[in-house]
Residue, then its C-alpha position, 0 to 999 in steps of 0.5 A: x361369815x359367808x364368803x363371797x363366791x367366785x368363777x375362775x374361769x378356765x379352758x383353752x389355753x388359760x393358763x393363770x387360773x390356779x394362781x388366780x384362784x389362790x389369790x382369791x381364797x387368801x382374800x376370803x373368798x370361796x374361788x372354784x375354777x370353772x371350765x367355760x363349756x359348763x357354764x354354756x352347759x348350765x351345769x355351773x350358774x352365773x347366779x350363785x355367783x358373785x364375781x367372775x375372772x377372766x385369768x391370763x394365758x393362751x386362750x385358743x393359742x391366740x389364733x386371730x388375735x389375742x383373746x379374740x376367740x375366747x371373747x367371740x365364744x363367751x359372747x355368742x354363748x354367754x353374753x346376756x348371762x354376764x350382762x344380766x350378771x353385770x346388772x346385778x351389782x356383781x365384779x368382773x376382773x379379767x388379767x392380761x388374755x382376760x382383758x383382751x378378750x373382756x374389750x373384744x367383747x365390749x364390756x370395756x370400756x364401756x362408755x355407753x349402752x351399747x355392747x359393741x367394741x370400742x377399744x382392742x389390744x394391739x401389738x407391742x411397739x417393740x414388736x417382740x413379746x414383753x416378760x418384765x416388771x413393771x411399776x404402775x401408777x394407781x389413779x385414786x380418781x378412779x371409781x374402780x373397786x379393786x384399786x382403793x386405796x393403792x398408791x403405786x404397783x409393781x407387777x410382773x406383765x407378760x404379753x406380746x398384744x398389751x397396747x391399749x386403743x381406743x375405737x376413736x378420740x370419743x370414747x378415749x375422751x371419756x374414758x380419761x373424763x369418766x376416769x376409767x383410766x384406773x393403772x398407768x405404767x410409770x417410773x420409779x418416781x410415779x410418773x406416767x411415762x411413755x418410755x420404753x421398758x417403763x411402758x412396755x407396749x407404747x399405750x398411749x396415754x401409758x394405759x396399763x388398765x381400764x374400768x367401766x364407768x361403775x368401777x365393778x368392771x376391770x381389766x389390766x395387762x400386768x399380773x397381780x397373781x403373779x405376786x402374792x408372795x414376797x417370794x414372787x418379787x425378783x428382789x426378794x433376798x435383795x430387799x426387806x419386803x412385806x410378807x404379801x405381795x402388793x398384788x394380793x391387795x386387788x383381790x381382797x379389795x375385790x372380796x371386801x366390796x362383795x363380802x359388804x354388798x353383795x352377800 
């Protein structure tokens, strides 16, 4: 059986990408991790592949705002590759830096044609960096790819910039219409919450991650590399847990849709 192909981005700063590369070739998948410079040197193609992540970290030391250089930089040089790559049918997920800078480059939301940016991640309402666990509330509404058939997460989030704006009521109105509302932070209940620790940034309408219209595209604050194992979860010697941690499932899910229809 051919295996879906994936970039793991890496370089700068990031940080998560082993942990993001594990995650993927549990799912089946053929991961390498990939520095961006050769994919601006065309040493590595986009075409050969079929998903791209965009892992967490420190890109560029978050020198302007988290995420910003890294966008500014894969967009200058490499924005028509991943449109052209986006077009084709093919997955993109980026984790907490990944998703700053996938919204700084205006590949998400995105509620229109057109590419400019249209929502930020902003400074936390605590003011301080957040390192915790969080629960989160998975839309089944939502067309995003790598949440099928999820309930409820629980995730590890670690940032300082993870509050989710939209540009204007406009596009925030459609984010919530078009569904791309895909992850709420929520309580031990499942109800989505804009109580502090629960929801650790102050987003409103407690938004923990986003998709594109297509569901192909997405973007979370919290780290689902972060628990692939049983070990990873802060309770594991307290509580009879799953052998795989609930994060492993974004990954497979993502590798089942392009084991399917992309290869």
């Amino acid at each position: 059986m051919k295996k879906p192909k994936v970039i793991v981005l890496t370089g700068y700063g990031i940080n998560c990408d082993y942990e993001t590369q594990t995650a993927f070739n549990q799912a089946g998948a053929d991961a390498k991790r990939v520095h961006i410079n050769d994919i601006i040197n065309r040493k590595v193609k986009l075409d050969d592949y079929q998903i791209i992540a965009f892992p967490g970290g420190f890109s560029f030391g978050d020198d302007i705002g988290a995420g910003k250089v890294l966008a500014v930089k894969f967009e200058f040089r490499l924005g028509d590759a991943l449109r052209k790559f986006v077009s084709k049918g093919n997955l993109v997920i980026g984790i907490c830096n990944g998703f700053q800078a996938m919204t700084k480059m205006g590949i998400l939301p995105s509620t229109g044609k057109t590419s400019l940016q249209e929502a930020t991640l902003t400074f936390n309402d605590s003011g301080r960096f957040e390192d915790r666990w969080v629960y989160l509330k998975v839309n089944e509404k939502s067309p995003c790819i790598f949440t099928k058939n999820l309930d409820m997460l629980y995730l590890p989030v670690r940032h300082g910039e993870g509050k989710f704006i939209a540009a204007n009521e406009k596009i925030q109105s459609s984010i919530i219409k078009n569904q791309q509302v895909a992850l709420q932070y929520c309580d031990g209940n499942g109800n989505p919450t804009q109580e502090y620790p629960f929801n650790p940034n102050g987003s409103p309408m407690a938004i923990a991650g986003v998709c594109d219209p297509t569901g192909r595209i997405f973007g979370l604050m919290p780290h689902p590399e972060a628990y692939l194992f049983k070990t990873n979860h802060p309770r594991w010697t307290r509580e009879n847990l799953p052998e795989e941690g609930i994060g492993q499932k974004i990954f497979h899910n993502a590798v089942e849709f392009a084991r399917k229809n992309l290869i």
